[in-house]
N, C-alpha and C positions, 0 to 999 in steps of 0.2 A: 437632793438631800431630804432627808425624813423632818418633820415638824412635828412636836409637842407641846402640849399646852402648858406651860408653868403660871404658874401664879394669874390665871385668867389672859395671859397673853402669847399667842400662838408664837413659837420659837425653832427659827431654823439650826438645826444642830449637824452634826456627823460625829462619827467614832471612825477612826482611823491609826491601824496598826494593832498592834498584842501583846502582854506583858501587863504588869501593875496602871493602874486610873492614874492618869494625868487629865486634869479639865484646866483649858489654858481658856482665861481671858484674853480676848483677841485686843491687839494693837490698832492704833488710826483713830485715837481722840472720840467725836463724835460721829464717825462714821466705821466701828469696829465690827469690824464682817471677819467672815474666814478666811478670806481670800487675803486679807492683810495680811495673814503670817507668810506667804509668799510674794507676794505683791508690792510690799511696802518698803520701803529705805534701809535701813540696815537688816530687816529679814531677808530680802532679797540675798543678800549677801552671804548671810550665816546659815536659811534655810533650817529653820528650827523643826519645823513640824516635818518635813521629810526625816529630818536623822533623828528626832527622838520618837517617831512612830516604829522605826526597828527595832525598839526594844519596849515602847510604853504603849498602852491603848490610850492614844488624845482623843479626848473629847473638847471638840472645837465646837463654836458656836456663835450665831450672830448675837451680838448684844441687842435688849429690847430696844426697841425705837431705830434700829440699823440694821440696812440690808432686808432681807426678806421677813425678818422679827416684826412683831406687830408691836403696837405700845398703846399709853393710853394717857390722856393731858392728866396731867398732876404734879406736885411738887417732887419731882425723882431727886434719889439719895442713893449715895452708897448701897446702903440695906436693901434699897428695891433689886441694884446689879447683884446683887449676894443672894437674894431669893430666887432669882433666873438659875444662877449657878448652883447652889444647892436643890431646886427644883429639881434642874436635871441628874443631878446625881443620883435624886429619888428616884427619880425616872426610869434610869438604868439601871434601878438596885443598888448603887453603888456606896456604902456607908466609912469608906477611907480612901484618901488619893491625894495625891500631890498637886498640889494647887500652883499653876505658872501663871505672869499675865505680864504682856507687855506696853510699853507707854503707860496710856491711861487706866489701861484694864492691872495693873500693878494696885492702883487702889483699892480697886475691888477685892485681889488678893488680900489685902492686907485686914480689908473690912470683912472678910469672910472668915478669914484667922481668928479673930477677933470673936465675932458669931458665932464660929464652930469650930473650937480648935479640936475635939475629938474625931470630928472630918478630915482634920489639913493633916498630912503625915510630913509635907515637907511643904516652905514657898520659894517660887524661882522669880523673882522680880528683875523684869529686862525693861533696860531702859526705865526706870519710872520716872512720869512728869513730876515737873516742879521746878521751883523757882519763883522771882518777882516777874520777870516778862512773861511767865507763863501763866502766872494771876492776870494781870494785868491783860493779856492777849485773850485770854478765856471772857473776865469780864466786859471786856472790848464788843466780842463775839454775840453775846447775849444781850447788850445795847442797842445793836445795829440791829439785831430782831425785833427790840420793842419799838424802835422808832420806827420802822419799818410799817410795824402796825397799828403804829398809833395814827401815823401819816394817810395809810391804805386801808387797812381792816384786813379780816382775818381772808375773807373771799380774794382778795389781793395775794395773799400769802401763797392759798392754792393754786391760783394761778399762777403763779410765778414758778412752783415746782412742777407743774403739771408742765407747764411749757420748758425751763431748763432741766430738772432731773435731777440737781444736785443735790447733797447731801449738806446739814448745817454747816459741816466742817469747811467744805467748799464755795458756799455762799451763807453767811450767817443771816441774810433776810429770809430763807428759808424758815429757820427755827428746828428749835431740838427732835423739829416731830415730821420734818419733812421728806424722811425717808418713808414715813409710814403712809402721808400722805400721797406720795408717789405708788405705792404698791396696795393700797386698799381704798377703794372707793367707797364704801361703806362709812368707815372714818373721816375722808376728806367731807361726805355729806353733813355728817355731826359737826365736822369741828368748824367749817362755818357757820354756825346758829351758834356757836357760844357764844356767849356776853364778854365781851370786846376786853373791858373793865377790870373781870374777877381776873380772865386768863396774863392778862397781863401783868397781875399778882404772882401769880402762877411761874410764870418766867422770871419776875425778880427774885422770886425767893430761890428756885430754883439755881437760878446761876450764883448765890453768892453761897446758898449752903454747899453745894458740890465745890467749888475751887474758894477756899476758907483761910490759905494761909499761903507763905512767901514760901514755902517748901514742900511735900509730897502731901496732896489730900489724902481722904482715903478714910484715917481713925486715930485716933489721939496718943499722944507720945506715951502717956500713960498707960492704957490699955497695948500698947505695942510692948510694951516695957516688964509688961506679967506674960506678956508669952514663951512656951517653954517651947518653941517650933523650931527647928530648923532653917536656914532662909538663905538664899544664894543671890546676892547683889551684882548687878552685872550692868555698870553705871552709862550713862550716856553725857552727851556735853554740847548742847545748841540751847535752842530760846524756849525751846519746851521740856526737856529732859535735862534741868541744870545737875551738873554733877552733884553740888552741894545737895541737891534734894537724894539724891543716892548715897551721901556719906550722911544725911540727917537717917536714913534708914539705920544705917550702922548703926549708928550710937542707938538707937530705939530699942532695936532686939536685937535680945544679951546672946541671940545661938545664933548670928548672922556672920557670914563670912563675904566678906569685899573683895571682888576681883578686880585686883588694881591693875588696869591696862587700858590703854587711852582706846577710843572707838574706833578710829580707823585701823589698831591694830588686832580687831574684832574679827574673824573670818569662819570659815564654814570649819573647819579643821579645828583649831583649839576649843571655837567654841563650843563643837558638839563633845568635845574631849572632858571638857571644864565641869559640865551641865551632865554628865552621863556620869562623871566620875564623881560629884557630890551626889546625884539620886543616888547611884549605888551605894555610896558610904553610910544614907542616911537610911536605907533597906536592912542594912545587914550591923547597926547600930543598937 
């Protein structure tokens, strides 16, 4: 797959299919690669990116700090996912598209709406997280990082990836940066000489501004609440995707449409039916 640079940090991307910009934030929490939209739990199933590339150009992409994406220790926020994503869009020329994101990557969607709604022609929000066990599990995640390092130090941390290969999501003594760690050597040399101290700042703030409330992260009910966007809800219902955080979407924005059907009655058929037959209403709108 091709890589460009956005925002100072090299980003594994692809375009896949023809027809009007779709750029989908990839699914899989903190390890959102491309290969999630087939890969992963209920995509496996529904196969988004096969049947909406017959008719859209997806532009898929590793999130920074996941998979082949490079990243860089800092305080990451929504706005930094949203500048990868609009990055690319510069990239490709692209100055209008329908914005998808599943799971986690739904925030992003919603923070990039928000950023640049003269960008987002429509949003597809699949499965978004949220919930109290998915606050609660996220800052759980980021805990077990700092103790980790506070126990071992930072040279512990590389090693630990060097040798396993997980991703945070998979072993949170990793940390948020452990994929990057894994694929660039350059960085693992830096990021042990950090000062122990500031970076562990760094990770707290990090984990409580990103997961901020008992329902979908992402941008504020308020600012959701002035958007005049289009939006397709298409809810989930475990310990990371609570429904409720899908029906807080509803209420949010006033052009949202909720697809009331429970998930396992979720399939490759309706769903591509559902998702093809809102883009087109909001194309020809």
């Amino acid at each position: 797959m091709p890589t460009a640079i956005i925002d100072g940090i090299s980003t594994r991307y692809d375009v896949v299919g023809e027809g009007p910009p779709l750029l989908m934030f990839s699914p899989g929490g903190f390890d959102a690669t491309v290969e999630k939209w087939s890969s992963l739990g209920v995509y496996v199933r529904t196969r988004p990116l096969d049947n909406l590339s017959k008719h859209y150009t997806c532009i898929v992409f590793d999130r920074r700090e996941c998979g082949k994406s490079d990243g860089r220790v800092e305080r990451v926020n929504w706005s930094d996912y949203v500048a990868q994503g609009k990055g690319l869009l510069d990239h490709l020329g692209i100055e209008l598209a329908h914005i998808m994101g599943g799971c986690m990557g739904c925030s992003s969607v919603m923070a990039f709406a928000v950023a640049y709604p003269e960008a987002t022609m429509s949003m597809v929000l699949y499965w978004p997280v949220g919930g109290a066990k998915y606050r609660l599990s996220g800052h759980q995640r980021f805990a077990e990082h700092l103790a980790f390092v506070h126990q071992n130090g930072l040279e512990a941390v590389a090693a630990l990836v060097a040798k396993d290969g997980k991703a945070f999501g998979a072993d949170p003594r990793g940390g948020p940066w452990a994929s990057v760690l894994r694929s660039n050597p350059a960085f693992a040399a830096e990021y042990v000489k950090m000062n122990v101290d500031k970076y562990k700042l760094i990770v707290a703030s990090m984990g409580r501004t990103l997961i901020d409330r008992d329902t979908s992260p992402g941008a504020e009910p308020e600012d959701l609440m002035r958007l005049d966007i289009p939006a397709i809800i298409v809810p989930g219902r475990d310990a990371s995707h609570a429904t409720s955080a899908a029906r807080y979407l509803q209420e949010c924005l006033p052009k949202s449409e909720y697809w009331d059907i429970a998930p396992d009655d979720q399939n490759e058929q309706n769903t591509t039916e559902k998702l093809l037959e809102f883009l087109g209403r909001v194309a020809t709108a």
